[in-house]
C-alpha positions in Angstrom: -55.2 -17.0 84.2 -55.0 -17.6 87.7 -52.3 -15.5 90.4 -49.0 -16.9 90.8 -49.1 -19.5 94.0 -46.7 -18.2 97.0 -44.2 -20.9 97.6 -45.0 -21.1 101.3 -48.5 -22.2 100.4 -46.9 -24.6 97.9 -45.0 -26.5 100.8 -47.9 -26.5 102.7 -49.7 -28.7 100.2 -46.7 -31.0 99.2 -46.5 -31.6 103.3 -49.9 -31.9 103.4 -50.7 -34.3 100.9 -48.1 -36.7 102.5 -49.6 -36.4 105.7 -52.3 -38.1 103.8 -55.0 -35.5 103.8 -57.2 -35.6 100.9 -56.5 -33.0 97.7 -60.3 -31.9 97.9 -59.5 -30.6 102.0 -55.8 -29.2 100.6 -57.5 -27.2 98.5 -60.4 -25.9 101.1 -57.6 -25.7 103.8 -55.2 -23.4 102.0 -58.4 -21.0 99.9 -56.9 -22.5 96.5 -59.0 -24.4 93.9 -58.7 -28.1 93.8 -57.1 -28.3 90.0 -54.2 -25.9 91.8 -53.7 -28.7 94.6 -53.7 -31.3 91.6 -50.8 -29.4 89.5 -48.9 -28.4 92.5 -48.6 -32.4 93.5 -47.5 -33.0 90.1 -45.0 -30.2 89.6 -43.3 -31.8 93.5 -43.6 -35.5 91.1 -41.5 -34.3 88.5 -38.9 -33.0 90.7 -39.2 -35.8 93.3 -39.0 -39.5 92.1 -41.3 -42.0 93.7 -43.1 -39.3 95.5 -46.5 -41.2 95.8 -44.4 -44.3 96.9 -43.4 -41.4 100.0 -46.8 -40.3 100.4 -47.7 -44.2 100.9 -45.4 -44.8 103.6 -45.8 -41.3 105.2 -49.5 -42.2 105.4 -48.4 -46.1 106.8 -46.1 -44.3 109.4 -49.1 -42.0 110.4 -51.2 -45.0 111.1 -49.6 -46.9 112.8 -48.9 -43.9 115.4 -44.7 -43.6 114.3 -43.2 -40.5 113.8 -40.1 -40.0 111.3 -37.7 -40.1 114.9 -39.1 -43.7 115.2 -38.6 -44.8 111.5 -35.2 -42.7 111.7 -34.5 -45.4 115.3 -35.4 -48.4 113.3 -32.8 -47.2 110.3 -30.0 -46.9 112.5 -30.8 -50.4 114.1 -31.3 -52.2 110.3 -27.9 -50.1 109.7 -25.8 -51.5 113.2 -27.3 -55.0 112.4 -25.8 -55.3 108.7 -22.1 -53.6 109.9 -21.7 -56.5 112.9 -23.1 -59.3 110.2 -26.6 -60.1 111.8 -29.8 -60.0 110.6 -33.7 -58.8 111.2 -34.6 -62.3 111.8 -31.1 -63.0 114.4 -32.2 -60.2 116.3 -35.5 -61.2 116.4 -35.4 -64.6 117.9 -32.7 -63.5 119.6 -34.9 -60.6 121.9 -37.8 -63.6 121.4 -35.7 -66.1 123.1 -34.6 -63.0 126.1 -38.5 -62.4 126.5 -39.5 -66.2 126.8 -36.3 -66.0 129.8 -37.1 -63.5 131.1 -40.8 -64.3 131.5 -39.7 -67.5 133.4 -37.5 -66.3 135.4 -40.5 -63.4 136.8 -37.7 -60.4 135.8 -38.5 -57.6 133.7 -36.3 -57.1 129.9 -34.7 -54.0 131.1 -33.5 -56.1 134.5 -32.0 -58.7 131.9 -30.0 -56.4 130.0 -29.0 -54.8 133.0 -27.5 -58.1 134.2 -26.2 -59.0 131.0 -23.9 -55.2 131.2 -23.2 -56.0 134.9 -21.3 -59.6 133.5 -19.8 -57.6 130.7 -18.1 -55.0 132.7 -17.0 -57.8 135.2 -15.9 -59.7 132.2 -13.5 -56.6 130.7 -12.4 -56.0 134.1 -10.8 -59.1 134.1 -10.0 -59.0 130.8 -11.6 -62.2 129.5 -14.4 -62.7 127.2 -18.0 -62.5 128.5 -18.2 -66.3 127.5 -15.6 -67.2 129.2 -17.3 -66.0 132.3 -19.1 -69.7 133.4 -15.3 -70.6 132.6 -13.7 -68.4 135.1 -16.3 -68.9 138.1 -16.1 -72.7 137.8 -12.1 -72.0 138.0 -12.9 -69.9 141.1 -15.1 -72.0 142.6 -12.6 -74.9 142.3 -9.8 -73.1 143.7 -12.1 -72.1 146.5 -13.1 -75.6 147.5 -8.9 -76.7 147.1 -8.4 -73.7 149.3 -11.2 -74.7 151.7 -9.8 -78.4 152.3 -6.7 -76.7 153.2 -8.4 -74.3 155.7 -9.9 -77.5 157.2 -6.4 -79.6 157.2 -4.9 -76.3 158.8 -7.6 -76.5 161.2 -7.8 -79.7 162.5 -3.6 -79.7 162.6 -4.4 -76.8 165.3 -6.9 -78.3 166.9 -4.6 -81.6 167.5 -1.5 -79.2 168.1 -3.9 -77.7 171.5 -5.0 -80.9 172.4 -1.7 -82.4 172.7 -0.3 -79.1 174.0 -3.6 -79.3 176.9 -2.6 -83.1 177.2 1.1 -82.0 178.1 0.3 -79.4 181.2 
């Protein structure tokens, strides 16, 4: 009968194997036999359920050059997306449709959502709603043109008041 296997060298193979390396290089790596790599995997099976479904999508997230932070990222996102009542697909169209925008207008993504925080923030500070930005402008704007006919009434009332006051001397 073989010697008891040191825990330590246990949790080497279980993180080992799903890494993805191959039992037969678990077993050369670590100075066990190959049947010991086998039986340790299966032990970590019976205690952890749908561990070669983990080992799977370990080996996928290798791969494809993610780390557990970026699968961790993409979590949280899936997560925010369900709690404000959107979906994968929303979002994707949605970043889709800013990319096509953006692409045509020559300005880089991160300019666009800069922008798009810039109208926010002037948006709260008024205390309206970001859509009812075009709204308020438009408002503006027509206030500013009332205002400017007015300037130019005011203006040519003075400019008639100094002619007839030149006219009188």
């Amino acid at each position: 009968m073989g010697q008891r296997i040191p825990i330590e060298i246990k949790n080497k193979v279980l993180d080992r194997w799903l890494f993805g390396i191959p039992i037969n290089m678990i077993a050369l790596c670590n100075g066990i036999g190959y049947g010991s790599v086998y039986r340790i995997i299966e032990s970590f099976k019976s205690k952890i359920p749908d561990l070669d479904l983990l080992r799977a999508v370990a080996v996928m997230i290798r791969q494809e050059g993610l780390s557990l932070s970026d699968v961790g990222l993409g979590i949280r996102i899936k997560n925010f997306l369900e709690q404000m009542g959107s979906s994968e697909a929303e979002m994707e169209r949605l970043l889709t449709d800013i990319d096509i925008h953006s692409f045509k207008t020559n300005q880089t993504f991160s300019n666009f959502v800069r922008q798009i925080h810039e109208i926010h923030r002037f948006a709260s500070g008024l205390g309206i709603s970001i859509h009812q930005v075009y709204d308020y402008v438009e408002q503006k704007n027509e206030e500013l043109r009332t205002l400017q006919i007015e300037l130019d009434r005011i203006k040519t009332l003075i400019l008639k008041k100094k002619i007839e006051y030149h006219g009188l001397q």
